[in-house]
C-alpha positions as CSV (number, residue, x, y, z in Angstrom):
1,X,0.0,0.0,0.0
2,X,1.6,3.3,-1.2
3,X,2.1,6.6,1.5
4,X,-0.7,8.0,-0.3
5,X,-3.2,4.9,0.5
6,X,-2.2,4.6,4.0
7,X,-5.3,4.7,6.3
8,X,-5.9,7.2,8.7
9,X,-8.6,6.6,11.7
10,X,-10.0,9.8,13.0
11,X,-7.4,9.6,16.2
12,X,-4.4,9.0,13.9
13,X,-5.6,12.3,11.7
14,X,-6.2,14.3,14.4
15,X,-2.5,13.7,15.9
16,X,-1.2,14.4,12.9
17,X,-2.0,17.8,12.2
18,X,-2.4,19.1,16.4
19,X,-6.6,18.9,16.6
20,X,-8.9,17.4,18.6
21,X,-11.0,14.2,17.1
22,X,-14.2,16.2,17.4
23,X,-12.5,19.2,15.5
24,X,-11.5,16.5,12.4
25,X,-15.5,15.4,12.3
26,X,-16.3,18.7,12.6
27,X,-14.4,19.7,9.3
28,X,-15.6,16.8,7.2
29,X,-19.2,17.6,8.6
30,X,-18.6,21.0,7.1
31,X,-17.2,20.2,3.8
32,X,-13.7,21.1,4.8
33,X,-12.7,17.5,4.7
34,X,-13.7,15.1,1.6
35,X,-16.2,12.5,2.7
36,X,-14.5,10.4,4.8
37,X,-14.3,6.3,3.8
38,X,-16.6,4.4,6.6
39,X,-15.8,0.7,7.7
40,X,-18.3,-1.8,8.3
41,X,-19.0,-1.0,11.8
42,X,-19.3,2.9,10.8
43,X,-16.3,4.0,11.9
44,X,-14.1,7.2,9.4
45,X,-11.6,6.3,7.7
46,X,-9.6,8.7,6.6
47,X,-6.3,9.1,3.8
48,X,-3.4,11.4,3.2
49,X,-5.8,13.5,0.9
50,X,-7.3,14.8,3.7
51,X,-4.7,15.6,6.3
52,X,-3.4,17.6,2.9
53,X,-6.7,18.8,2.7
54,X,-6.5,20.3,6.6
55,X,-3.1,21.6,5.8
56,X,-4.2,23.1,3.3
57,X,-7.0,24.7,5.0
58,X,-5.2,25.9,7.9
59,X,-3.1,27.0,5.4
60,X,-5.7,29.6,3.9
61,X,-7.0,30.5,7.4
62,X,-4.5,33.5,8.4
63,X,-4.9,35.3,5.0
64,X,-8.3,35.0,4.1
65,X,-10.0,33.9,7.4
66,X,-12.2,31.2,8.1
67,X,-15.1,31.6,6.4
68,X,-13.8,32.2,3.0
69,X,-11.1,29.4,3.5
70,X,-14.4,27.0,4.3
71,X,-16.1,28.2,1.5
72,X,-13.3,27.6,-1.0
73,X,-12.3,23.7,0.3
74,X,-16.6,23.5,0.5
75,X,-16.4,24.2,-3.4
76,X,-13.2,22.2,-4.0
77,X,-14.6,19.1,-2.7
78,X,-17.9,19.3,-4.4
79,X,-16.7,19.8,-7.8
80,X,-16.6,23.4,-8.2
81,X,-13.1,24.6,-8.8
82,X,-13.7,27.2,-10.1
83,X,-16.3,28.5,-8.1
84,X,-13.2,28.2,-5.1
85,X,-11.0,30.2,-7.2
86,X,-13.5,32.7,-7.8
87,X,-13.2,33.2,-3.7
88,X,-10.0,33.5,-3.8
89,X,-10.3,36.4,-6.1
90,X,-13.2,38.1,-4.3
91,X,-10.8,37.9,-1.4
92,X,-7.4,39.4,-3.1
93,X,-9.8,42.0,-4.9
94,X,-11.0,43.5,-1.4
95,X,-7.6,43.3,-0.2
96,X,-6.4,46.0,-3.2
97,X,-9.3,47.8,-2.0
98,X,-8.0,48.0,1.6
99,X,-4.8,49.2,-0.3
100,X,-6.5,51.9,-2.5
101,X,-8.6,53.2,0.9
102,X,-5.0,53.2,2.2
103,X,-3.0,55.4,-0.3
104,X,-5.8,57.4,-0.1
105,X,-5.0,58.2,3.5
106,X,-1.9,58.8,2.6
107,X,-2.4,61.3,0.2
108,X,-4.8,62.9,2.8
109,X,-1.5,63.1,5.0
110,X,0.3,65.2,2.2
111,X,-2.3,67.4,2.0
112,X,-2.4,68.2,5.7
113,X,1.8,67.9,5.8
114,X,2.2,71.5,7.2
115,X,-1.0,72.8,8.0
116,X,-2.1,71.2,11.1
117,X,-0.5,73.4,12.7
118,X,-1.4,76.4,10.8
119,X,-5.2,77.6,11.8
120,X,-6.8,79.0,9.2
121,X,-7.5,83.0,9.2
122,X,-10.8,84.4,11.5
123,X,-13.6,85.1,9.0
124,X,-13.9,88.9,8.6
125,X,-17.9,88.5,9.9
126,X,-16.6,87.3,12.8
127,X,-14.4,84.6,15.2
128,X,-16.6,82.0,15.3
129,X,-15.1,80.4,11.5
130,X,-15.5,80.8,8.3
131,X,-18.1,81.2,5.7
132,X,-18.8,79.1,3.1
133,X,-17.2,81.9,0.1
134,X,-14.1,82.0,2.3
135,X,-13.5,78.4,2.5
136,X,-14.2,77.9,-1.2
137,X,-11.3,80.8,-1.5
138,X,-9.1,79.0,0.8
139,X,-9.4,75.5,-0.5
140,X,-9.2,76.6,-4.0
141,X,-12.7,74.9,-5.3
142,X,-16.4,76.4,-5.8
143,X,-19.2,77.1,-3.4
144,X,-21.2,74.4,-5.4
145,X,-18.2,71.7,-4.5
146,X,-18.3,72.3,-0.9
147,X,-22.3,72.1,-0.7
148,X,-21.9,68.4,-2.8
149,X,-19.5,67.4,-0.4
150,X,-21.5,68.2,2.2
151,X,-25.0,66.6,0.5
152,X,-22.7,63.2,-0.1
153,X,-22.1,63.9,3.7
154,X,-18.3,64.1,3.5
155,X,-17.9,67.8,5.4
156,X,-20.2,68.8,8.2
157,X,-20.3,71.9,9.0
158,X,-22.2,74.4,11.8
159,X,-24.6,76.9,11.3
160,X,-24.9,80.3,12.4
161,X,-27.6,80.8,15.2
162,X,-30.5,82.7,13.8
163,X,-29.4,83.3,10.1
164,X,-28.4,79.0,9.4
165,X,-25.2,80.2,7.4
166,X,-23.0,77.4,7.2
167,X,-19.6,77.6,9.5
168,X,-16.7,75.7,9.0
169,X,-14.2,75.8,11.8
170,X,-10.6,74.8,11.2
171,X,-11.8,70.8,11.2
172,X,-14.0,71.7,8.3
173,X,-11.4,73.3,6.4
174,X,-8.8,70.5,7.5
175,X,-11.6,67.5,6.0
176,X,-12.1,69.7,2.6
177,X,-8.3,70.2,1.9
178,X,-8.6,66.0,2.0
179,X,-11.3,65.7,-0.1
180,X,-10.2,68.2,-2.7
181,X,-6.6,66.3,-2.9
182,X,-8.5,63.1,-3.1
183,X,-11.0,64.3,-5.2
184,X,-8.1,65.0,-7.6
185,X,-6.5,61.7,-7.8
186,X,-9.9,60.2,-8.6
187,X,-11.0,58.9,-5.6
188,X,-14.5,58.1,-5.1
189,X,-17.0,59.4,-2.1
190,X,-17.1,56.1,-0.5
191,X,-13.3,55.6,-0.5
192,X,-12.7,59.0,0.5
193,X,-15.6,58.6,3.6
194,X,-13.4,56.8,5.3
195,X,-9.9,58.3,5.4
196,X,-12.2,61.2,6.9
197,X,-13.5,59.1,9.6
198,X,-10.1,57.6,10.8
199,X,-9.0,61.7,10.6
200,X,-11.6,62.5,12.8
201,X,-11.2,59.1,15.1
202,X,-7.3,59.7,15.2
203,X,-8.0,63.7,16.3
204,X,-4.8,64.6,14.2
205,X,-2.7,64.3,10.9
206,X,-0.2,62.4,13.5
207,X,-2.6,60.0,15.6
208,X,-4.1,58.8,11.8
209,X,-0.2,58.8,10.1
210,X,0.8,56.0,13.3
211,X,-2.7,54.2,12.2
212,X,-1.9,54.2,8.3
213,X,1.8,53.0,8.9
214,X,0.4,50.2,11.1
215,X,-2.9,49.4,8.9
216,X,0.1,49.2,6.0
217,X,2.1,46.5,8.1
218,X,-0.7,44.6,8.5
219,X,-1.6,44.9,4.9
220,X,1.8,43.5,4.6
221,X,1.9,40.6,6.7
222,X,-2.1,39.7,5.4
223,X,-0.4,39.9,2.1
224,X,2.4,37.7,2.6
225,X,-0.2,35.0,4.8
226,X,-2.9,35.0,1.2
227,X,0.3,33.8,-1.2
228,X,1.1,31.1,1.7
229,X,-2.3,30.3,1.3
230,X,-2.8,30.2,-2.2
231,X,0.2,28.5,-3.0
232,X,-1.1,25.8,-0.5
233,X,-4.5,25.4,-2.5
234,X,-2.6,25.4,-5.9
235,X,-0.1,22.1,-4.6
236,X,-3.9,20.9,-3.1
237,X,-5.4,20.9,-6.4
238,X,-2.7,19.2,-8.5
């Protein structure tokens, strides 16, 4: 009997990739595992095609979590290849989103590099901030793009007691300097809606530049753990 053929009861299979016996029934109940031989008196039997099939699995787990990697050895084992890949791809394609959402941030960093620091001058009606013309002048867009940013619900600012002028305080002016550089390299509302609200979560231009340098690591290292996993599927399907 070749390596390949040797038989594996559910003990033996559970030893030899560090789970417990219910965890191995667990995974063949939910399609991780191929069915699983049976002797006469009921009992799994099991083959080196699945303990590569839990490697393989575990394998998939740290880049693409465990949901997806059930779903793609689910589709492997009943027939549907190409449905798994298809996973696969849905997974790496929101993964160059998280990228894109990243740069974005970035380029939001640029825009502030400077002018944190920098308040931006009183409005000449008064202290409280500035009106919607002077903003527009400051920024270096239109009245009309501020009041679409504000309808898509990317700037937020106050209103004047009594006459319900808008007023944009130096946050304001801050979050439409970002959205005018973003809106520039092409970025759409609903990536941009974000980098805003890690600006405002963070508080400053520092606090979200220590959250986009460790959001890029762990790009990185999710990165890295997908090709580990992939690789593992592609030596599972030959």
């Amino acid at each position: 009997m070749s390596n390949r053929e040797r038989r594996l009861r559910t003990v033996d299979l559970a030893r030899a990739v560090g789970l417990s016996t219910q965890q191995v029934r667990n995974y063949e109940d939910a399609g991780v595992l191929p069915p699983a031989g049976r002797t006469d008196a009921g009992y799994r039997v099991f083959g080196e095609r699945h303990r590569d099939a839990l490697l393989t699995y575990r394998a998939l787990q740290p880049g693409y979590g465990a949901v997806t990697a059930t779903r793609v050895m689910r589709a492997v084992h009943a027939g549907d290849v190409a449905g798994a890949l298809a996973l696969v791809d849905a997974a790496h394609a929101a993964l160059h989103e998280e990228r894109v959402a990243l740069r974005a941030a970035g380029e939001a960093l640029e825009a502030l590099s400077g002018r944190d620091a920098a308040p931006p001058p009183r409005s000449s009606d008064g202290p409280h901030g500035l009106r919607i013309g002077e903003v527009a002048a400051l920024v270096g867009v239109r009245t009309s793009a501020l009041r679409v940013w504000e309808a898509a619900g990317l700037l937020v600012p106050g209103r004047e007691h009594g006459t319900g002028y808008r007023v944009y305080g130096p946050a304001d002016v801050r979050d439409a300097r970002v959205v005018r550089t973003l809106r520039r390299s092409h970025h759409l509302f609903e990536q941009i809606r974000p980098v805003l609200d890690d600006l405002r979560r963070a508080g400053s231009g520092a606090a979200l530049r220590a959250a986009v340098e460790a959001r890029g690591r762990a790009l990185t290292v999710r990165t890295r753990s997908m090709l580990a996993g992939a690789a593992a599927l592609h030596a599972y399907l030959e």
